[in-house]
N, C-alpha and C positions, 0 to 999 in steps of 0.2 A: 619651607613653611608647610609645604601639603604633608611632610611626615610629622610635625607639629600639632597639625590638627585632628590626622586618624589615631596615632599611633594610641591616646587614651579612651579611644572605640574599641580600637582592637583585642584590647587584653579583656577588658571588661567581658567582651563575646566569647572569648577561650573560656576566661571560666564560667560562664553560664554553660558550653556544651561540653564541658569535662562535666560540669555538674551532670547535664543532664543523663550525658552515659555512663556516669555511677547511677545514677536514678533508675533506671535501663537495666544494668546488671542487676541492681538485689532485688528490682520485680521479676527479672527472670529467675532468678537464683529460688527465691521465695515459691517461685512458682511451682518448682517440681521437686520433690523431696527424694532421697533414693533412699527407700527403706533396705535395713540390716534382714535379711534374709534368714531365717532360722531355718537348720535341718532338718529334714524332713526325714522318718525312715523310708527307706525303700516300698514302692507301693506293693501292698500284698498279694503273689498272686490268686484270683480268686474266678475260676473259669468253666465249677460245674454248671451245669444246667438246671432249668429254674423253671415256675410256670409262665408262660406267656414268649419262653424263648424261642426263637424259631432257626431249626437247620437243617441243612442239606446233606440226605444218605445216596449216594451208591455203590452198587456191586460189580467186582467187574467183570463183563461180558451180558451181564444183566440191566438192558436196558428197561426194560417196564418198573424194573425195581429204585429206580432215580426219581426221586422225589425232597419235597420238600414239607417239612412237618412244624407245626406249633404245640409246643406241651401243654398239654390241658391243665385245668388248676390241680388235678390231681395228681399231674407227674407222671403224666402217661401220653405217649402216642399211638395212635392206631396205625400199626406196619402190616401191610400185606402180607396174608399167608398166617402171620405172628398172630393176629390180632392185637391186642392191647401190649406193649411192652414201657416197665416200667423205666423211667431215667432219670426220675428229677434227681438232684442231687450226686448225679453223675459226674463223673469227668468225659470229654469228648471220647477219649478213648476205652475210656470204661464203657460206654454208649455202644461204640464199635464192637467190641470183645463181646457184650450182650447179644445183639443184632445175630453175630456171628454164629456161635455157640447156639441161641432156639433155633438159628435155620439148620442148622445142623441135625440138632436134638429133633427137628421136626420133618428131618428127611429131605426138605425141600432142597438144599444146596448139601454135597458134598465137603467142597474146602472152599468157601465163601472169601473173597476178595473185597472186606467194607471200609469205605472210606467215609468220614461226616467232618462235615466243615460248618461251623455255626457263625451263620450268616446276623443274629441280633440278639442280646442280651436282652432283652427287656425286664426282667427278673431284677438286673443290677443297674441302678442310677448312679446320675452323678447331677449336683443339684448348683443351679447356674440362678443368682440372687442381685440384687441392687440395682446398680448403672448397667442392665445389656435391655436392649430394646424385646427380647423374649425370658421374663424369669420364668423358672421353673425347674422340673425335673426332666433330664436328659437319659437314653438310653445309652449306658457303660458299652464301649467297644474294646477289647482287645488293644493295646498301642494308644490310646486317646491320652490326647494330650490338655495341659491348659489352654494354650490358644486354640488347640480343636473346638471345646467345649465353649467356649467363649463367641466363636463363630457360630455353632451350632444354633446356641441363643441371641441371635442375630446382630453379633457386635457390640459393642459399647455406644452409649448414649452420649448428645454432646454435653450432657454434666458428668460426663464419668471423669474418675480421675486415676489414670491410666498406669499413673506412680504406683497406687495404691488400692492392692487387689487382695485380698487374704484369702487363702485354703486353708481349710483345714482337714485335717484328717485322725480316724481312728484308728487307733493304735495298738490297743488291747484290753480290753473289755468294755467299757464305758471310758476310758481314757480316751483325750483327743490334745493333738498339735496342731499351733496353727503360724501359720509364716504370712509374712506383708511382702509379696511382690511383684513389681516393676514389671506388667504387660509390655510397653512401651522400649523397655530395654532389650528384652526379648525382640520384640518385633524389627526392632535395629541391632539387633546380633548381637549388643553387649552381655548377654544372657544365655544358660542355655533354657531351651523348655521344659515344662517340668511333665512326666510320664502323673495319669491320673489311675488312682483306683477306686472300684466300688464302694458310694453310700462317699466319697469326696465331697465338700461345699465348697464353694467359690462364692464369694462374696466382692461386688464391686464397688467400692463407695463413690460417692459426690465430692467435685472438687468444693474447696472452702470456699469461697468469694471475703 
C-alpha cells in the first residue's frame, strides 16, 4: 500500500528536476558564447625610438657614462661629452652604432663598448576600451600581450563579458582586422595569448542580460 500511494509522487518529482536541469543547462549554455576566432597577421615589429621614450645607455668600463635618457619631442637626447644626439626614429641598435661612432669621432673613447636597452615606449600605445575598470591608452612594451594589457587597465568589470573581447589591428595602410576573443579561455589555458602590437585596440563589451 505505502508503494501505492508515493510511487505517483515520485515520477511527477523526476520530471520537474530533469526539467529543471535542462533549464540549468541552456542558461548556462546561453551564457557564454565561444566566438570563431579570425586571424590575425603576425604583429609588426615595430621598435624604433620615438619622443617621450625613455632608455638606458652604458659603456663598458665607463661608469659616469650609465645613464638613463628621455627623447625630447624633437628626437634628441642630451649625452655627455655629445651634447645633443639625434635618435628618434632609430632602431636601439642604430642608437648604439650612433652613440659609438661621435665618441669616437670626438676623441672621447677609442673603441667604445655601448650597450641601450629601452626601458618604455611611450611613443607606441596600445588602446584598452569598454568593460576594464581603467579605459584608455597603454604604453606598447616589447612581448605585451592581451592579458598584459588587459591587467594593466585594471581587469574587467563585473559586466564585462569575458567571452567576448575584440582586437583589432592595422595592417596596412589604413586597413584593419579585427577578431572576437575568449579572455576567459585563455585565462583557463584553452587558448593560447595573443602577442600585441603598436596603435592595437582591445575593446571589451558588456554581457547581454
Amino acid at each position: 500500500m505505502g508503494s501505492g500511494v508515493f510511487q505517483p509522487m515520485v515520477q511527477p518529482l523526476l520530471r520537474v528536476s530533469l526539467s529543471a536541469l535542462v533549464a540549468v543547462a541552456l542558461l548556462v549554455g546561453c551564457g557564454r558564447s565561444h566566438p570563431s576566432v579570425v586571424a590575425l597577421p603576425d604583429p609588426h615589429p615595430s621598435t624604433t625610438v620615438g619622443p617621450g621614450d625613455v632608455f638606458e645607455v652604458s659603456v663598458l668600463g665607463e661608469k659616469d657614462l650609465v645613464k638613463e635618457y628621455r627623447v625630447q619631442p624633437d628626437g634628441t637626447v642630451d649625452f655627455p661629452y655629445l651634447d645633443r644626439v639625434v635618435v628618434g626614429g632609430l632602431e636601439p641598435q642604430q642608437i648604439e652604432e650612433r652613440i659609438k661612432s661621435e665618441l669616437v669621432e670626438k676623441k672621447i673613447l677609442t673603441n667604445p663598448q655601448v650597450t641601450l636597452v629601452v626601458k618604455q615606449y611611450n611613443s607606441k600605445k596600445v588602446s584598452v576600451i569598454g568593460a576594464v575598470q581603467r579605459p584608455g591608452s597603454l604604453p606598447w612594451t616589447e612581448g605585451m600581450k592581451l592579458i598584459d594589457a588587459i591587467s594593466l587597465a585594471g581587469g574587467l568589470t563585473q559586466l564585462a563579458n569575458g567571452d567576448h573581447v575584440r582586437l583589432t589591428r592595422t595592417v596596412s595602410g589604413n586597413q584593419t582586422v579585427t577578431t572576437t576573443i575568449s579572455v576567459d579561455d585563455i585565462s583557463e589555458g584553452r587558448m593560447a595569448d595573443f602577442l600585441l602590437q603598436a596603435g592595437d585596440t582591445i575593446k571589451v563589451d558588456q554581457r547581454l542580460f
